[in-house]
C-alpha positions as CSV (number, residue, x, y, z in Angstrom):
1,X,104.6,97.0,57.9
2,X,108.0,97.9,56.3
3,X,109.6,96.1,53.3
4,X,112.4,95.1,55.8
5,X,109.3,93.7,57.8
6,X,108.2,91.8,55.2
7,X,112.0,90.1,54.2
8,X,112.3,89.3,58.0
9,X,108.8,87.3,58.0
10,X,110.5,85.8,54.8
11,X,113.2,84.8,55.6
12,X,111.9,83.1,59.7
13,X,113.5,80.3,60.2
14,X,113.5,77.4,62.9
15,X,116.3,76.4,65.4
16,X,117.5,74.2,62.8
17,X,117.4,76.9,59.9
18,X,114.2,75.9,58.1
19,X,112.3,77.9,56.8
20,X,108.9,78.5,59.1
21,X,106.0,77.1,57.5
22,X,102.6,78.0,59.7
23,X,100.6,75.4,58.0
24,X,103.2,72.8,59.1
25,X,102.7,74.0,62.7
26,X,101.0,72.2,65.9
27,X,99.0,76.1,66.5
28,X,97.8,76.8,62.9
29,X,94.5,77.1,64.9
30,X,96.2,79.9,67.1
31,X,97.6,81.7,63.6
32,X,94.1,81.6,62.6
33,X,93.0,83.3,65.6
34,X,95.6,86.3,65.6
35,X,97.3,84.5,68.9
36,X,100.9,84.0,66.5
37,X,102.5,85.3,63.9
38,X,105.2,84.2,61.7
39,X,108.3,86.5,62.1
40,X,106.9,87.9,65.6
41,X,105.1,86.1,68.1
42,X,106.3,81.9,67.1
43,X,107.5,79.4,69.1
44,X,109.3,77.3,66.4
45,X,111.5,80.4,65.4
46,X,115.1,80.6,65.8
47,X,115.2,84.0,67.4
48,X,114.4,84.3,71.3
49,X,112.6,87.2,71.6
50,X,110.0,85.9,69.5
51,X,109.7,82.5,71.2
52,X,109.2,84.7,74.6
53,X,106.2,86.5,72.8
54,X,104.4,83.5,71.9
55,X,104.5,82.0,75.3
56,X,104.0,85.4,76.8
57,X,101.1,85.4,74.6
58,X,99.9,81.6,75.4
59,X,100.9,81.2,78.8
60,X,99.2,78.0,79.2
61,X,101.3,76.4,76.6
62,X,104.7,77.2,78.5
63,X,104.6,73.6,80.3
64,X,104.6,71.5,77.2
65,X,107.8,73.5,76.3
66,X,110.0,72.3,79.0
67,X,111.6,69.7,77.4
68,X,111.8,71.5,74.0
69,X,115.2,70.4,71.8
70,X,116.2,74.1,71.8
71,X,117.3,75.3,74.5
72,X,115.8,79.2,73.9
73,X,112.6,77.8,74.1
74,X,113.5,76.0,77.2
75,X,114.7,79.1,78.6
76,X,111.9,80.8,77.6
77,X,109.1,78.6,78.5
78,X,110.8,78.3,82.2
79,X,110.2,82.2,82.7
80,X,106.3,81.2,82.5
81,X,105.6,77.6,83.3
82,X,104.3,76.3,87.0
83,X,107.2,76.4,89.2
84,X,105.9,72.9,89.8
85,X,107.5,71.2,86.8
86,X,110.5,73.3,87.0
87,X,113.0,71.5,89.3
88,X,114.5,69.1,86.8
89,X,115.5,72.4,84.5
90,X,118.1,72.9,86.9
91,X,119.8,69.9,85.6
92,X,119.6,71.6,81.8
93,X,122.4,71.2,80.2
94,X,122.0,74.9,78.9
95,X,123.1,77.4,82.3
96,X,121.0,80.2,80.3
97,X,118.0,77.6,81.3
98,X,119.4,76.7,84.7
99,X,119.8,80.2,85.7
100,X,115.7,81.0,84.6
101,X,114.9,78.1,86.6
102,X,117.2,79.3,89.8
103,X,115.5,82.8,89.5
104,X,111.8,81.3,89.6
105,X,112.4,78.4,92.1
106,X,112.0,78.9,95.9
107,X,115.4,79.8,97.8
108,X,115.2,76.4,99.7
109,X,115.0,74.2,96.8
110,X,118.2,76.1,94.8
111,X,121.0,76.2,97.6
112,X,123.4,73.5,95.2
113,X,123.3,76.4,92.5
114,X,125.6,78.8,94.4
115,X,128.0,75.7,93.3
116,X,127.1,75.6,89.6
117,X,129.5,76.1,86.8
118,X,128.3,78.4,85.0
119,X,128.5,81.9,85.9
120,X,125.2,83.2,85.0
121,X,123.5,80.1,87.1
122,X,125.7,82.1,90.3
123,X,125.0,85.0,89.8
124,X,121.1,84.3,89.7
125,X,121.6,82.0,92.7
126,X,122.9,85.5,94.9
127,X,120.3,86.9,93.9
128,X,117.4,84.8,95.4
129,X,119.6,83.4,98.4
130,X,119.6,85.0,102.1
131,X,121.8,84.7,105.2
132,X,124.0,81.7,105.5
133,X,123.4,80.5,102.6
134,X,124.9,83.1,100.6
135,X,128.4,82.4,102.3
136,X,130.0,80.2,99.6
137,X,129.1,83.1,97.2
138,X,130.9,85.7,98.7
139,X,134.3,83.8,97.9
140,X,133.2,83.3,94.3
141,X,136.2,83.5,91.7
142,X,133.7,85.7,89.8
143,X,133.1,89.4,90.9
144,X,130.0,89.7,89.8
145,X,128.6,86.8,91.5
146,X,130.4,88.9,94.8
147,X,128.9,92.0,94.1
148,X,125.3,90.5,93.8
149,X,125.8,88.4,97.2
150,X,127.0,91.8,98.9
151,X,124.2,94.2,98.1
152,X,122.0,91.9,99.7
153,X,123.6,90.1,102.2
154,X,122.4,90.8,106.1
155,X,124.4,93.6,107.1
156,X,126.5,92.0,110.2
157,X,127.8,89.4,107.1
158,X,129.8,92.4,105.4
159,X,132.8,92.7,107.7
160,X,133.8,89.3,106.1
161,X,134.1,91.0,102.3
162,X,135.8,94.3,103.7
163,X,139.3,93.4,101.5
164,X,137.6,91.5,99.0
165,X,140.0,92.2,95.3
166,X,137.8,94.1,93.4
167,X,137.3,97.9,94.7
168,X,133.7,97.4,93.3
169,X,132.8,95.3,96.0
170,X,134.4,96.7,98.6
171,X,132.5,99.9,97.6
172,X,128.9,98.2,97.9
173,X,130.3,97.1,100.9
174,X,131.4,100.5,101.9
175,X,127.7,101.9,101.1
176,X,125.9,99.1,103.2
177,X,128.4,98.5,106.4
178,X,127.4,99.3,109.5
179,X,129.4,102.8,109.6
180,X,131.2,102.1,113.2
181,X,133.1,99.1,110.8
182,X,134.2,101.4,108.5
183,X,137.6,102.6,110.6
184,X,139.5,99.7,109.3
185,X,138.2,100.9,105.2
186,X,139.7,104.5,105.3
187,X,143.4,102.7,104.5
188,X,141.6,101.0,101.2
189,X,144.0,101.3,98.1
190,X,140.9,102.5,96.0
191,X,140.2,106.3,96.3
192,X,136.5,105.6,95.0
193,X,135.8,103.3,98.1
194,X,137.6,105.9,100.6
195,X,135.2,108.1,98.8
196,X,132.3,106.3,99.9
197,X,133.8,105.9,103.4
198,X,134.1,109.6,103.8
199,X,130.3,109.6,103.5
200,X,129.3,107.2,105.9
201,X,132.1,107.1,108.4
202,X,131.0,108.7,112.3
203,X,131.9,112.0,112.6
204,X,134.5,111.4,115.3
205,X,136.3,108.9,113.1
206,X,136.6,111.3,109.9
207,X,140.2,112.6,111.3
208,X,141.7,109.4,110.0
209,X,140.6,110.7,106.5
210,X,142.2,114.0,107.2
211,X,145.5,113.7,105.0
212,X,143.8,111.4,102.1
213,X,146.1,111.8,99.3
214,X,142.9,111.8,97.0
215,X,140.9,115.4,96.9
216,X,137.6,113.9,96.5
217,X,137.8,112.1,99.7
218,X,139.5,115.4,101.3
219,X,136.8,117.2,99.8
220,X,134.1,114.6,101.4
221,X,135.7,115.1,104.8
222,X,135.6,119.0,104.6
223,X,131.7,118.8,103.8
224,X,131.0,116.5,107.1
225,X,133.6,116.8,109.7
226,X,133.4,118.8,112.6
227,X,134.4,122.7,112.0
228,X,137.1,122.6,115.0
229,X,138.8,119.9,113.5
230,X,138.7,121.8,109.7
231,X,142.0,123.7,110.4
232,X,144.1,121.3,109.1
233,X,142.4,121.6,105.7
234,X,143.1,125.5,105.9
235,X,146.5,124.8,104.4
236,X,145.3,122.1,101.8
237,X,147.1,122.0,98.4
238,X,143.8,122.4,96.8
239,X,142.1,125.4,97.0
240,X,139.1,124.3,96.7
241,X,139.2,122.3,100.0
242,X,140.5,125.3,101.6
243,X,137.9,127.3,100.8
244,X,135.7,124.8,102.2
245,X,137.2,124.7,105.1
246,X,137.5,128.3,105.5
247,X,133.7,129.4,104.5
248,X,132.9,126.6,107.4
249,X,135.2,127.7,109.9
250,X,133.8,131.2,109.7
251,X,130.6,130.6,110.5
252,X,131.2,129.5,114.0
253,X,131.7,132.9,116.5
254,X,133.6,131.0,118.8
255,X,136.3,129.5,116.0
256,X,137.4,133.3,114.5
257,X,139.9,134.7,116.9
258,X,141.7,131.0,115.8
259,X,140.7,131.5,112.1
260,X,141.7,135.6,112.3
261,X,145.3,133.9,113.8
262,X,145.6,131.4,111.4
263,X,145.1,133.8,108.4
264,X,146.6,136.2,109.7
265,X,143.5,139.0,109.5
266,X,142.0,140.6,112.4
267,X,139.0,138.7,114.0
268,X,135.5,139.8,112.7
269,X,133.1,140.8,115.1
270,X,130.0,138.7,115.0
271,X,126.4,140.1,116.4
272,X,124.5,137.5,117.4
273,X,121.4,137.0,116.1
274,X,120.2,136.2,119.5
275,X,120.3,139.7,121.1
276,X,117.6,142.1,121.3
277,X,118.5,145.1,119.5
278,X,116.6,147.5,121.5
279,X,118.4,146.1,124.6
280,X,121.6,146.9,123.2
281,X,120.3,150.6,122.3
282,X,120.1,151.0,125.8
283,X,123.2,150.0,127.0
C-alpha cells in the first residue's frame, strides 16, 4: 500500500462527510472477517465505486440497501438486489437510480420510462424495449435516446427515422435498413451517411450515387458498381477514382475496345485464360 493509499483510507468519509469510523459500523463483524475495508470495499463511504465493491462483495446485503438516504448506494444496491423489490425504485427521486432499475426490470413492467424525465432513465429504457413499444423513443428530443432505439429497433420500423436531425442516426439507420429502402438516403445532406449508403445500396441503384459531390462516397461507388457503368468515373476530378475506375474497367475483355476509345490508346489484346494453348499451336 502507497502513502497516498494510506491518506485516502484517512481521510474516507460518509455521504454526509464524516469521517468513517469501522467500529461505529452495522458490519464490523464483516471488517473482521476481511469482507470490507475502510477506503475500498464500504458501504457507508461517500465515493460510489467503493459502495459497488461492498455489495459486489456481499450480495445478500444489497436488498436492505434499497431504501438507503444516499442515493449512490441506492443506485448501487439496485445493480444487485432481487428484481423482486425493485419496482418502487423507479419512482426514485434520483434518475441515476431509476435508470439501474429500468435496465434490471423486465421490458413489460418498464414501458412508462420511455416517458421519464430524465435522460439517462430514456436512454436505458431503449435499450431494454422491443417493437412497438420503442415508438415514442424514436421521436425523443434527445439524440442519444434515438440512436439507442434505432440500433435495435425491428428492421421494417427504420423507414420511419430515415430524415431523423442528427446524421448520426440516420447513419445507424443507413447500416441496418433494409438496402432496397435506401434509394430515397442517397440525397442525405450528410456525406458520412451517403457513405454508408454507397456500401449497402443494390448494385442497380448505385447510378444515383454516380456524381456525389463527396469523393469518399464516389470512391465507395467505384469499389461496388458494375464495371459497364464505371465510365463515367473515367473523367472523375479525382484521380484516384479514376484510377479505380480504370484498373476495373480493364479487366473485363469485352469493355476495352470502349476503354481503348475512351482513352484514346489502341485496344489490348486479351488471351483468355480459357483456351488450350496447344490448340492454338495448331491452328
Amino acid at each position: 500500500m502507497t502513502i497516498a493509499d494510506d491518506d485516502d483510507i484517512e481521510r474516507a468519509l460518509d455521504w454526509r462527510g464524516k469521517v468513517i469510523r469501522c467500529r461505529e459500523c452495522d458490519h464490523s463483524a464483516l471488517n473482521r472477517e476481511g469482507l470490507c475495508a475502510k477506503g475500498k470495499s464500504c458501504i457507508r463511504d461517500r465515493r460510489a465505486r467503493r459502495v459497488d465493491r461492498f455489495l459486489r462483495e456481499n450480495l445478500t446485503l444489497a436488498d436492505s440497501y434499497l431504501d438507503h438516504p444516499y442515493f449512490e448506494v441506492r443506485a448501487c444496491a439496485a445493480q444487485y438486489a432481487s428484481v423482486f423489490h425493485l419496482p418502487p425504485l423507479l419512482d426514485d427521486p434520483e434518475p441515476e437510480v431509476r435508470a439501474v432499475t429500468t435496465m434490471r426490470l423486465p421490458a413489460d413492467r418498464i414501458r412508462q420510462m420511455a416517458f421519464d424525465e430524465d435522460t439517462r432513465v430514456r436512454v436505458a429504457a431503449a435499450a431494454r424495449l422491443q417493437g412497438l413499444d420503442l415508438m415514442p423513443l424514436i421521436s425523443d428530443a434527445e439524440y442519444m435516446v434515438r440512436i439507442t432505439a434505432v440500433r435495435k429497433m425491428p428492421v421494417e420500423m427504420l423507414p420511419l427515422v430515415r430524415h431523423d436531425p442528427d446524421p448520426e442516426v440516420r447513419t445507424w439507420v443507413a447500416r441496418r435498413i433494409d438496402p432496397r429502402a435506401l434509394a430515397d438516403m442517397t440525397f442525405d445532406s450528410d456525406a458520412m451517411v451517403r457513405c454508408e449508403v454507397a456500401t449497402r445500396i443494390p448494385m442497380d441503384q448505385l447510378p444515383l450515387l454516380l456524381r456525389d459531390s463527396d469523393m469518399r462516397v464516389r470512391f465507395t461507388v467505384a469499389e461496388r458498381i458494375a464495371e459497364e457503368e464505371l465510365f463515367a468515373l473515367l473523367d472523375d476530378d479525382e484521380p484516384i477514382i479514376r484510377e479505380l475506375a480504370h484498373e476495373r474497367i480493364a479487366k473485363v475483355p469485352a469493355l476495352a475496345t470502349r476503354l481503348a476509345r475512351h482513352s484514346g490508346k489502341p485496344a489490348l489484346s486479351v488471351v483468355s485464360n480459357d483456351v488450350d494453348p496447344h490448340e492454338e499451336s495448331k491452328s
